[in-house]
N, C-alpha and C positions, 0 to 999 in steps of 0.2 A: 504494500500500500504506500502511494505517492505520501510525502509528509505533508505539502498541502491538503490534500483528500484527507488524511486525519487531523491535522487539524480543523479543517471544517467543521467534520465530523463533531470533533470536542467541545466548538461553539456550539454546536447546536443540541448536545449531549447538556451544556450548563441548562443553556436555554428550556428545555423539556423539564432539567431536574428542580428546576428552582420557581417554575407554573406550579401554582398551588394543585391538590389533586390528593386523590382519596389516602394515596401512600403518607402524602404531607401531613395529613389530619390526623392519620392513625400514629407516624413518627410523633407530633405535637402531644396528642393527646396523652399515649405513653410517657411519655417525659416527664409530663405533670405528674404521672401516677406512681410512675416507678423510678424515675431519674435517669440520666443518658445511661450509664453501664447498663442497666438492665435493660433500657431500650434496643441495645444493640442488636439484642437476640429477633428482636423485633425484626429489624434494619436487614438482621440477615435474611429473615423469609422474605421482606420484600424483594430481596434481591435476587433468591430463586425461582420469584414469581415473574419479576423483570428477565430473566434470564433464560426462561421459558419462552415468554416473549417473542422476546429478540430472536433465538433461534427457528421458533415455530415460523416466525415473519420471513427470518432468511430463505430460509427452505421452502419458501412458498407456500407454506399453508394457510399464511394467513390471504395469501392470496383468493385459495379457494372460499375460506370464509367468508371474506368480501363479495365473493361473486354469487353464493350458496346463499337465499334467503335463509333456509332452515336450519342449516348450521349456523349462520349470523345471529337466527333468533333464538336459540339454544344459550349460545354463549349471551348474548346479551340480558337475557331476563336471568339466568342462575346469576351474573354480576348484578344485576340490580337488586335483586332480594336478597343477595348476602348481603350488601352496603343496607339497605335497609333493615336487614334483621341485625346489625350491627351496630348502626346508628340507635336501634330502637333500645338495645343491651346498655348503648351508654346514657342514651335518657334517661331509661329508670333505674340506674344503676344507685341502689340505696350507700347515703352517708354518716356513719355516725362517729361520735366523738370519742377523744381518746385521752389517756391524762393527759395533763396541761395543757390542754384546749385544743391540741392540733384535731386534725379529724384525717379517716383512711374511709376510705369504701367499704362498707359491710361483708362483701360478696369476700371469697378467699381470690388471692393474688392469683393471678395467669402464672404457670409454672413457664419455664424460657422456654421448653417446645411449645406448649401452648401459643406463647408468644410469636414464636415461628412461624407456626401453621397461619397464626391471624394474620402476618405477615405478606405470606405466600398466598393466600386465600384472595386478599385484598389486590394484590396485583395480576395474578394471574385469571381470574374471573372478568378483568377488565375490557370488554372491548375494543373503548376506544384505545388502549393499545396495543393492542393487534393491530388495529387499522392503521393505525397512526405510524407503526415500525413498516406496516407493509408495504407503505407510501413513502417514507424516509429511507429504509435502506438502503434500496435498487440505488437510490443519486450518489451511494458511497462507494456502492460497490461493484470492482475493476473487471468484466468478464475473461481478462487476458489473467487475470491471476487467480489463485489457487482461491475456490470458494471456503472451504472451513478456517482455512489461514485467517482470510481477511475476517470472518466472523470470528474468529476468537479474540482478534482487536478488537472491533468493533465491541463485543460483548465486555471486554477490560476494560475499554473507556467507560464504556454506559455504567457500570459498576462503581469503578473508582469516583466517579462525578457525585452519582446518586448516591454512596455508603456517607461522601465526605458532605452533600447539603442538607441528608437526612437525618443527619448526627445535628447539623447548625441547628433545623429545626428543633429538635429534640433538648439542644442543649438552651436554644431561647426560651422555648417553653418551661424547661427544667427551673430557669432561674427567676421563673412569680410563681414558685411554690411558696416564698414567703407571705406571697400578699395575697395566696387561696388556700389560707389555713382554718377559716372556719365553716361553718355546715353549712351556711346558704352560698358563699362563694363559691366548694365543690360543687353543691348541688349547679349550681348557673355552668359551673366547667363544664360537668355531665353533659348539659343540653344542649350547650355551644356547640360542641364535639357532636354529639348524636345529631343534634338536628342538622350541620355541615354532612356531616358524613350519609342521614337520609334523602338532604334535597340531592345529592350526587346519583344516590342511588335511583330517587324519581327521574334525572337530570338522562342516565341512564335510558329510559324506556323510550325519551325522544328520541335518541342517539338513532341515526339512518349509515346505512352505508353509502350513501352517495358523500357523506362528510370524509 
């Protein structure tokens, strides 16, 4: 791969990772909850959900997706109603107090696979990006040179972009845990987060493949 052709690429890898979107919300939200290390685990599924992705896209499957209503609609509605049954977990996700006034979520903590899976779940159910790799790769990628080659860059940048703005998120978030330390400011977190992460999933059911 040409070094201009990857760099291009890189720009438009920031660009993608740093558009807000369901990974962002789920990175943020964790943060608040658990703090950046334990988000990580997070950050990892999103990455094998992203990684999924990118390769399905390479290989052209996302091509036939795009072309396939029922396979389009398949993927589309399973991503819309995870984002909503998601969104709707952290709406009423009960808050109660703890000594000295801090407050935790009722529910027991996501254990780090857990974590993962939400991770993976959240990106890989996504269709707009399927569509969205199936329509950016092709412009990166050299037909004169080795196809898994240049996909395995391609997939290292997309990674390294995404672990390093996903972590930013997580660690902005991390740092007004001070000032959502009592039970109606979690509670407002909860909804913030749920309700972002539902209208996505509603935001989902529009979503056409002609976009």
């Amino acid at each position: 791969m040409d070094l201009h052709v990857w760099l291009a690429f890189l720009v438009a890898s920031c660009v993608i990772a740093v558009s807000p979107g369901s990974g962002a919300v789920l990175s943020m939200s964790h943060g608040l909850s658990y703090g950046v290390r334990r988000t990580t685990a997070t950050i990892v599924g999103l990455q094998l959900g992203l990684a999924v992705i990118l390769l399905v896209a390479g290989l052209g499957v996302g091509a036939v997706l795009t072309a396939s209503a029922s396979a389009f609609l398949v993927v589309k509605v399973v991503g819309a109603c995870y984002l909503l049954w998601l969104g709707w977990r952290q709406w009423r996700a009960p808050v109660a107090k703890i000594e000295g006034g801090a407050t935790q979520a009722a529910e027991p903590d996501l254990t780090a696979p857990q974590r993962v899976l939400r991770g993976f779940l959240t990106n890989v159910t996504n269709p707009k990006g399927i569509v969205f790799m199936a329509a950016v790769l092709p412009q990166f990628i050299q037909p004169t040179r080795p196809l898994w080659l240049q996909l395995l860059v391609l997939l290292a940048t997309t990674v390294m972009v995404d672990v390093t703005v996903m972590h930013g998120y997580a660690w902005l978030a991390a740092r007004l845990q001070g000032m959502l330390r009592s039970v109606r400011a979690r509670r407002a977190q909860n909804r913030v987060f749920g309700g972002v992460l539902m209208a996505m999933g509603a935001m989902l059911f529009l979503f056409k493949r002609s976009a």
